[in-house]
ZAMARGU-4260 file (C-alpha; in steps of 0.2 Angstrom, whole numbers, plus 5000, padded with zeros to 4 digits):
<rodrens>
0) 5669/5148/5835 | 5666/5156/5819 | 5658/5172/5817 | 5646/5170/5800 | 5645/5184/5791
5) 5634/5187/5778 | 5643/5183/5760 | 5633/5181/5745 | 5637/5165/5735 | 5638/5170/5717
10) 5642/5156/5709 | 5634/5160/5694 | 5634/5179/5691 | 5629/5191/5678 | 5634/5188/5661
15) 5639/5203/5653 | 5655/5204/5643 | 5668/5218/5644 | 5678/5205/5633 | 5908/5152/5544
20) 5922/5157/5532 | 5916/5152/5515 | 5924/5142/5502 | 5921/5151/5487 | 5912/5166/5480
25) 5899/5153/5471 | 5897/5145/5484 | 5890/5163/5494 | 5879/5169/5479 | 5871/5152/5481
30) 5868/5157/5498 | 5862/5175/5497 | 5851/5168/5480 | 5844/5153/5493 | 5838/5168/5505
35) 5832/5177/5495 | 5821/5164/5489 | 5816/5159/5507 | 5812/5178/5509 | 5798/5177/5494
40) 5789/5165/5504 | 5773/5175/5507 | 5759/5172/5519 | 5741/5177/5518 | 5734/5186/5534
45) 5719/5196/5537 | 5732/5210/5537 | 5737/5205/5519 | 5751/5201/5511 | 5768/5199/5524
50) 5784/5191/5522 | 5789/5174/5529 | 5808/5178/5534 | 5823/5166/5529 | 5827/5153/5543
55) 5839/5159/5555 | 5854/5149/5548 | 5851/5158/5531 | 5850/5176/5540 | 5869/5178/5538
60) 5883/5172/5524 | 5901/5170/5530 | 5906/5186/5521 | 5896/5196/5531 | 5903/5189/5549
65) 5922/5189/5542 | 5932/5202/5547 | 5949/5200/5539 | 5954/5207/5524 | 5951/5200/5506
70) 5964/5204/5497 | 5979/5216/5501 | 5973/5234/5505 | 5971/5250/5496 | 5975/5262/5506
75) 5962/5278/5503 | 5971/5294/5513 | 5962/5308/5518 | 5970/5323/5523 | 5957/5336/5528
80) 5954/5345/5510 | 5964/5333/5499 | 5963/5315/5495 | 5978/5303/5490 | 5971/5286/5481
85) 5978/5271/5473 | 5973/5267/5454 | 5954/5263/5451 | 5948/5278/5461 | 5943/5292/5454
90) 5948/5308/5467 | 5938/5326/5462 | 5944/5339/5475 | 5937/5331/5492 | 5924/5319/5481
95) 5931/5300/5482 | 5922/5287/5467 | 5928/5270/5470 | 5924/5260/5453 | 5935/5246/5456
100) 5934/5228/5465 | 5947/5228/5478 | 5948/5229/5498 | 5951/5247/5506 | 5958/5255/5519
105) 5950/5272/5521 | 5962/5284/5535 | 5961/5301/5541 | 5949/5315/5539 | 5937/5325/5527
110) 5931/5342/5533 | 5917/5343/5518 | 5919/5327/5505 | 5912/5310/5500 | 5917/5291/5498
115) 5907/5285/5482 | 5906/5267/5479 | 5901/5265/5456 | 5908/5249/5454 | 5900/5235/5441
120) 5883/5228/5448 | 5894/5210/5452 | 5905/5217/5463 | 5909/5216/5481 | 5919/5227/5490
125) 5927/5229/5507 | 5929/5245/5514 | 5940/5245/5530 | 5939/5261/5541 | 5952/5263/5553
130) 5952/5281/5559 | 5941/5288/5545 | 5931/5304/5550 | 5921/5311/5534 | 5909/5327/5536
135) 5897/5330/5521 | 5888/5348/5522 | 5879/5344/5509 | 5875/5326/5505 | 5881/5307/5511
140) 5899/5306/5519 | 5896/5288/5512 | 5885/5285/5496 | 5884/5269/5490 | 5878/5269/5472
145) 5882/5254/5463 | 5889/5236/5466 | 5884/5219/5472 | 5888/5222/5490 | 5897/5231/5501
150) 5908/5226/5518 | 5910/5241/5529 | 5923/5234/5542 | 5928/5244/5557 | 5947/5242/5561
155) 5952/5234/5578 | 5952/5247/5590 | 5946/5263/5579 | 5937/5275/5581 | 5927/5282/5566
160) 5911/5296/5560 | 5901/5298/5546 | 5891/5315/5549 | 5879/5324/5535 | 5881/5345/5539
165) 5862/5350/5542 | 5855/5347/5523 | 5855/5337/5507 | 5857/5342/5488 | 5854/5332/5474
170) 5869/5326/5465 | 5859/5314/5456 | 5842/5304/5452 | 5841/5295/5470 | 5833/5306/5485
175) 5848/5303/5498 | 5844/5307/5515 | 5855/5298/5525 | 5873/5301/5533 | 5875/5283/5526
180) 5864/5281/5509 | 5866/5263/5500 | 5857/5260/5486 | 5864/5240/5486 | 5869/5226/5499
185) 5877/5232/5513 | 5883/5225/5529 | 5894/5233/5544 | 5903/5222/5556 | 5921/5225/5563
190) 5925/5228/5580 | 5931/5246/5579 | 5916/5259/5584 | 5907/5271/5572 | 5899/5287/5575
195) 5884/5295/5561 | 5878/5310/5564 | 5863/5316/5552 | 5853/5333/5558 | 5843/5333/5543
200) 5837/5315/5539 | 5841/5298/5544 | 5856/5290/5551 | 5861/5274/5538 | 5848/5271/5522
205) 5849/5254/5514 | 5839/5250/5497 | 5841/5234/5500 | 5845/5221/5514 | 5856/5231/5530
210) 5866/5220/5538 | 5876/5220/5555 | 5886/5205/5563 | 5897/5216/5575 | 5906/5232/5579
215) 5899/5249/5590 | 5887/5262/5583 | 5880/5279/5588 | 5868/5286/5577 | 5861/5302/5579
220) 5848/5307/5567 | 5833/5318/5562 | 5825/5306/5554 | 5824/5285/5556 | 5842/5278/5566
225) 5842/5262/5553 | 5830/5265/5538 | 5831/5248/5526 | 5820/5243/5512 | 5821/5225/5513
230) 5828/5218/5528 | 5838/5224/5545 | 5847/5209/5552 | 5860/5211/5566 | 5869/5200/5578
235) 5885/5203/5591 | 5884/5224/5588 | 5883/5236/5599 | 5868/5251/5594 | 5865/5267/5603
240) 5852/5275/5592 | 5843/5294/5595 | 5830/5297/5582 | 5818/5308/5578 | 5805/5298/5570
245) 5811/5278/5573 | 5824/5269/5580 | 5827/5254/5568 | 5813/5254/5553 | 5812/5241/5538
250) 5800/5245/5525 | 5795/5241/5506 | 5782/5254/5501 | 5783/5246/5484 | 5782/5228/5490
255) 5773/5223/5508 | 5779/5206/5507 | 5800/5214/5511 | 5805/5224/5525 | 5807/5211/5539
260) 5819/5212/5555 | 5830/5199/5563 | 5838/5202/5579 | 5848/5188/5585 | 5863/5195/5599
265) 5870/5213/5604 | 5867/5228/5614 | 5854/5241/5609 | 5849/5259/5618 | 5838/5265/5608
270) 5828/5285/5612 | 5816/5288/5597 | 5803/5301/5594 | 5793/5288/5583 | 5793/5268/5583
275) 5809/5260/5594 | 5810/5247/5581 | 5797/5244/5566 | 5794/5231/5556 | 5785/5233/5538
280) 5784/5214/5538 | 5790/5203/5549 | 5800/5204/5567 | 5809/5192/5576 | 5821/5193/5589
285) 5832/5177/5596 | 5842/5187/5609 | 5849/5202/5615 | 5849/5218/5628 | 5836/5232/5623
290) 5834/5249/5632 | 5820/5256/5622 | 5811/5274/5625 | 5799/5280/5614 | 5790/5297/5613
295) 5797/5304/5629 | 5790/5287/5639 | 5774/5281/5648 | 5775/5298/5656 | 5771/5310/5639
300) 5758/5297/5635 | 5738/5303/5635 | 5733/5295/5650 | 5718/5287/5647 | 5710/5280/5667
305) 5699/5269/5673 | 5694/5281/5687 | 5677/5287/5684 | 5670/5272/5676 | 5651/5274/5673
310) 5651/5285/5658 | 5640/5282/5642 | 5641/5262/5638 | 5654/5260/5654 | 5665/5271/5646
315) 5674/5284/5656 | 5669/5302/5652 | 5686/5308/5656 | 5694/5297/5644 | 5705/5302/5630
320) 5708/5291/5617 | 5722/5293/5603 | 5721/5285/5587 | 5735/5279/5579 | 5728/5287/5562
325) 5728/5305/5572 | 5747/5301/5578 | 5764/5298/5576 | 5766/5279/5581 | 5779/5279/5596
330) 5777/5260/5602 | 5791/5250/5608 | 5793/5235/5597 | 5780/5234/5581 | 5778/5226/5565
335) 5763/5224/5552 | 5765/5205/5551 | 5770/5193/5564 | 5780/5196/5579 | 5792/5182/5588
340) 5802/5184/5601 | 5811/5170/5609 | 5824/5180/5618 | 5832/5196/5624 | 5831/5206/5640
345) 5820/5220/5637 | 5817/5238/5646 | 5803/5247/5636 | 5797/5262/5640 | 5784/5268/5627
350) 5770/5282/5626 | 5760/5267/5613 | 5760/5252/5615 | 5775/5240/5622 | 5776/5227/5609
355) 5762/5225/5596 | 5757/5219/5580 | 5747/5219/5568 | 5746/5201/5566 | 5751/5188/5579
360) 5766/5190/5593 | 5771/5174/5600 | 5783/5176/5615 | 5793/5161/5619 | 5806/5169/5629
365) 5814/5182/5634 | 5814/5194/5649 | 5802/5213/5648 | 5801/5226/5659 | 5787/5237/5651
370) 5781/5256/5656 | 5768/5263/5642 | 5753/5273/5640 | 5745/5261/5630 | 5744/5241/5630
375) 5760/5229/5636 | 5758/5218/5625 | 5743/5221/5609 | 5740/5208/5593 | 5726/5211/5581
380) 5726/5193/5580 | 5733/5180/5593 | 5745/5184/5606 | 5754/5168/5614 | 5765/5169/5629
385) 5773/5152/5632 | 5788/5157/5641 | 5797/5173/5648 | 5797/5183/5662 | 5784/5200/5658
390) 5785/5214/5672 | 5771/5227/5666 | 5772/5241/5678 | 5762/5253/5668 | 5748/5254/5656
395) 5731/5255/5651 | 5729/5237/5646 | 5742/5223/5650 | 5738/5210/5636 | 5727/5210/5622
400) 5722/5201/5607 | 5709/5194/5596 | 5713/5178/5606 | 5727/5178/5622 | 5735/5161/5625
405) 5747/5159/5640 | 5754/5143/5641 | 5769/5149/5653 | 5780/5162/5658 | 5779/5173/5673
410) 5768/5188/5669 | 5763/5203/5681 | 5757/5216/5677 | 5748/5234/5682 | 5732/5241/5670
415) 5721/5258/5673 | 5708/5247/5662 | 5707/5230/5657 | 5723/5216/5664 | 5720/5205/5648
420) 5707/5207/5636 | 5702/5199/5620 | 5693/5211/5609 | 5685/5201/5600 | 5668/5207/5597
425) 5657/5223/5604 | 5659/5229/5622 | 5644/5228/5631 | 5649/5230/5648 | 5636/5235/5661
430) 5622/5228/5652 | 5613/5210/5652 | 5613/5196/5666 | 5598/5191/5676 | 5599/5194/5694
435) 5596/5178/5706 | 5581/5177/5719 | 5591/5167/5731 | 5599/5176/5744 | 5611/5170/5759
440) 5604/5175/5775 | 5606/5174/5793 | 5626/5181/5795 | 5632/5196/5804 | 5632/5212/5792
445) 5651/5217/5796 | 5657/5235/5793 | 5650/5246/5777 | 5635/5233/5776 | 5642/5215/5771
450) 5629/5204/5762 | 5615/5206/5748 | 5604/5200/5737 | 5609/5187/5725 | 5614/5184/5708
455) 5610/5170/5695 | 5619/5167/5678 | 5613/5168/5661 | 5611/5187/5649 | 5610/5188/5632
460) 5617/5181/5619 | 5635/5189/5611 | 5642/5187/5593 | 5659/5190/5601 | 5673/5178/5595
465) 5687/5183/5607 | 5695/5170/5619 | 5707/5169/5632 | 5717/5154/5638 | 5725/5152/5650
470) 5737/5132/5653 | 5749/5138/5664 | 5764/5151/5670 | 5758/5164/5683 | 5749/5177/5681
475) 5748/5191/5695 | 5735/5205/5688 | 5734/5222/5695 | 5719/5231/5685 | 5709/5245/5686
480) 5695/5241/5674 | 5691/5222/5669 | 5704/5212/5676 | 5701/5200/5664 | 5689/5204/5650
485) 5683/5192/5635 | 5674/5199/5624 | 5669/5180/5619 | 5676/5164/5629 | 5686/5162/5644
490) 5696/5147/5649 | 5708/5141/5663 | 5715/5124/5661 | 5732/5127/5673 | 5743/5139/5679
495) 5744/5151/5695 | 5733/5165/5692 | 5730/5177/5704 | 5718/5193/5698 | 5719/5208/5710
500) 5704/5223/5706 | 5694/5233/5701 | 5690/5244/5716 | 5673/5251/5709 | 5660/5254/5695
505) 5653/5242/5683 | 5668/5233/5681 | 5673/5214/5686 | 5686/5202/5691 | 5681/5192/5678
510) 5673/5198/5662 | 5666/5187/5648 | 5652/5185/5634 | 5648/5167/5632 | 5656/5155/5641
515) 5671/5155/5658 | 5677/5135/5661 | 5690/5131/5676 | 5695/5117/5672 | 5715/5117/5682
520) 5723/5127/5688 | 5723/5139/5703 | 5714/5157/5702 | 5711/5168/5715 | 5700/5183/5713
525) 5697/5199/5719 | 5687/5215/5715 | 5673/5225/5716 | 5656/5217/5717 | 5645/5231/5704
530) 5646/5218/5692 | 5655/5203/5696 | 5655/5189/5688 | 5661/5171/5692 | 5666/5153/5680
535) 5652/5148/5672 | 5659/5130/5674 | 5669/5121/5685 | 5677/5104/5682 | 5686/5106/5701
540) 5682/5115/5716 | 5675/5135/5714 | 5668/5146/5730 | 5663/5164/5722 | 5655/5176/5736
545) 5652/5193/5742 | 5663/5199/5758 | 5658/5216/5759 | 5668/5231/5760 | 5687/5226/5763
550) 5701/5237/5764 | 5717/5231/5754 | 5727/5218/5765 | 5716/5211/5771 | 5720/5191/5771
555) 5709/5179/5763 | 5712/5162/5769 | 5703/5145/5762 | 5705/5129/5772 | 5700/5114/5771
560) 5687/5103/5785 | 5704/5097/5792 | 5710/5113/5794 | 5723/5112/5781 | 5727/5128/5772
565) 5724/5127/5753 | 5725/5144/5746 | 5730/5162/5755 | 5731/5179/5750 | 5731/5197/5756
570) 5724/5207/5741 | 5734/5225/5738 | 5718/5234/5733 | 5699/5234/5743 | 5688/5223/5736
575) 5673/5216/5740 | 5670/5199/5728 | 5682/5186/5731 | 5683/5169/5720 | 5694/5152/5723
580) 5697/5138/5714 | 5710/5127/5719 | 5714/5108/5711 | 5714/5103/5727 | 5695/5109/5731
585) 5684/5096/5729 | 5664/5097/5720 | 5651/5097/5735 | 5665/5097/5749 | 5663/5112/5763
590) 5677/5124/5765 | 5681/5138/5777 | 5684/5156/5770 | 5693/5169/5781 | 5692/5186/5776
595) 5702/5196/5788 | 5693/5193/5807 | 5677/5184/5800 | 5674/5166/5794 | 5661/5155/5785
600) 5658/5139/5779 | 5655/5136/5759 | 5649/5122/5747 | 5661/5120/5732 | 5654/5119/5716
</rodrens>
């Protein structure tokens, strides 16, 4: 026989929101002229003025993926403190100037020298290393000062550095402050390896669009790994970067609408004090491995905690909060315009955020493991998640945005405050809601006093604009504060969604300021009951209640009047509020609810 317990229906509750080869050298400068057009194409945000990048076939010319010598090379011999040239290079001491067109072979070693490229502003060159270490004490082992484009091919099988001594001296009118400085076109590919080596400023500097379609790098810098002032584009290259400010970083301080990234294949372990890759403009990334650390990790992030909520306006007292105005940004993957990622494996382990932009981040794919002190996943604007499979194992807050869309994907994640939020509008967590006269008597009072008064909907209005949607994928959420907080409107049309927390304070399951609509899908709630709140409408079945004091484990079983099991679930943290709502629960219909050794009956609404 089943023991009734006292459980408070709540299905209305308190509203308060929380919230290849090429044919001709015409036929490329079309090409590189076409992207560059495509890369004009700007976009108005509300973050201004960002660059739309070129499609993905226009990324890459044939020149840039060929590997194979262009004409007969010239051989450049370097023999430690001498230098043996062929006819159109100029050799002073240990100081190499190439100044004409050709394809050359560079060999040997430089114990304190330079390779110059001052060619006319139409030509390209190719640049083969094949055993070629150069150290510059003072300056840029490679300095490219003036041509069309350069092709930095790594021999078959070589192994190759470029390292700067510890400091840099003007030699001219340009601030070089990379091992590798190019003030033109430049692209590495090759499948020889290449170490740079720059204690006193970045690793490779580009003026213009830096380019890589294979090879192996190590870059060791003071500074930024990559530093590009219009575009960083790579496919098929192995990178290994340790940085002291970022990893990759793309950047026109002169003109917002240039510095976009475009990752489309390779390997890349990047360490870096700053950003692990940072965009100016635009980021997108088709593919790829990534082993990203930023700042020293999660672990040398300010640790801001959910653990004493009850502070002024349901903020911890405790907390500490870092702005990013006050602070180096150490986030994993950023960019000021839009963010997509419809590939890659990802391991991020950031003190900031894990991926974030200051626009919009679609994910469409793609596998992320994600530690950081900070959000997963943040957009000032929209973040949409439509496929991928998200593993957030620490943070303060797993997903957030203006508005949050999931549509797919399989998402879990672990949050010391809110699971998903859309900050949309002011927090006003802990105030507003009416409470209900209508009280569910009669049951046992289990252990820790099971049962109370009621709650009713209703509370005051909110100017919030937030939303979150959810269509489908599944979603398992693990949160200390909120475990879903809208400031603004909530809506579940599909999907698996199971919401697991908080433990205490005025914090809910669910938290929204205008409106929560189930309207598909399957959601099973947990948390503490302070101030929970439940769907303010339901097109399918919905049971909301008050179980008392449960410990974590404890199953929750929901079955139907002919005893057929629809939803089950042993929640990994106490709680005390418990919501279901199934497709397959029915308006009006009577259900039985479990909660580890008591049972009741309940109404759908």
């Amino acid at each position: 026989m089943k023991r009734l317990f006292a459980i408070l229906c709540i299905a209305a509750l308190l509203l308060a929101g929380c919230s290849r080869p090429g044919e001709s050298e015409e036929a490329e400068a079309k090409q590189v002229q076409e992207q560059a057009g495509a890369a004009e194409e700007n976009t108005e945000t509300e973050t201004g003025t960002v660059t739309q990048a070129p499609a993905v076939a226009d990324m890459f010319t044939d020149r840039d993926t060929r590997t194979e010598a262009e004409s007969e090379p010239l051989t450049i011999q370097l023999k430690g403190s001498s230098v043996t040239a062929p006819d159109g290079v100029e050799v002073s001491g240990t100081t190499v100037t190439i100044k004409k067109e050709a394809t050359y072979r560079i060999t040997g070693s430089l114990t304190d020298g330079m390779i110059i490229v001052d060619c006319p502003d139409t030509a390209k060159l190719q640049l083969i290393l094949d055993g070629a270490e150069i150290t510059s004490k003072t300056s840029a082992p490679l300095y490219i000062l003036e041509a069309d484009k350069v092709f930095v091919t790594l021999a078959e099988g070589s192994q190759n550095s470029l390292d700067n001594g510890g400091s840099f001296t003007a030699i001219d009118d340009n601030n070089i402050d990379g091992a590798v400085f190019s003030k033109q076109d430049l692209t590495f590919n090759g499948s020889g390896s290449l170490t740079v080596n720059s204690p006193a400023g970045h690793g490779i500097v580009c003026k213009d669009d830096l380019v890589f379609t294979g090879g192996s790098y190590s870059i060791n810098s003071a500074s930024h790994g990559l530093d590009a002032n219009d575009s960083i584009r790579i496919a098929g290259t192995t990178l290994t970067v340790d940085a002291g400010k970022d990893g990759l970083h793309a950047e026109n301080s002169d003109d917002t609408a240039r510095g976009f990234i475009y990752l489309e294949s390779g390997s890349y372990q990047i360490d870096a004090e700053g950003d692990g890759i940072s965009a100016g403009a635009s980021l997108q990334v088709q593919g790829g491995s990534y082993t990203i650390t930023t700042g020293g990790g999660s672990a040398n992030a300010a640790k801001q905690t959910s653990d004493n909520w009850g502070g002024f306006m349901g903020k911890p007292m405790s907390a500490t909060v870092t702005t990013e105005e006050s602070s180096t940004s150490i986030k994993g993957l950023k960019s000021t315009g839009d963010m997509t990622i419809a590939g890659g494996a990802f391991t991020i382990d950031s003190a900031d955020d894990g991926v974030h932009s200051n626009a919009n981040v679609t994910v469409s794919g793609g596998s992320f493991t994600v530690a950081t002190g900070d959000d997963g996943f943040h957009a000032d604007e929209t973040l949409t998640v439509s496929a991928g499979t998200i593993n957030i194992t620490e943070s303060y807050e797993g997903l957030e945005g203006l508005h949050v869309a999931v549509s797919g994907g399989d998402i879990k994640l672990v949050a010391s405050d809110d699971g998903i939020n859309a900050a949309g509008g002011t927090d006003s967590s802990g105030f507003g809601g009416q409470r209900g006269n209508e009280q569910f008597g009669g049951g046992m009072r289990g252990p820790g006093g099971m049962g109370g008064g009621g709650m009713g909907g209703g509370g005051m209005s909110s100017s919030s604009n937030g939303s979150i949607t959810v269509s489908g994928g599944e979603l398992y959420i693990q949160a200390s504060g909120d475990g879903i907080d809208a400031n603004g409107s909530l809506t579940f049309s599909g999907g698996y969604t199971v919401v697991c927390g908080p433990t205490q304070g005025d914090t809910a399951t669910l938290d929204y300021d205008t409106t929560a609509a189930i309207t598909g899908g399957t959601f099973i709630g947990t948390g503490a009951s302070g101030m929970a709140q439940t769907f303010s409408s339901s097109e399918q079945g919905l049971i909301s209640i008050n179980a008392g004091n449960n410990a974590a484990g404890t199953k929750i079983t929901l079955t139907d009047q002919n005893g057929k099991v629809i939803l089950e679930h042993s929640p990994a943290l106490s709680f005390s509020v418990v919501i279901l709502s199934s497709p397959e629960m029915v308006p009006g219909q009577t259900y039985t609810v479990t909660v580890g050794s008591q049972s009741a009956d309940f109404t759908a609404s």
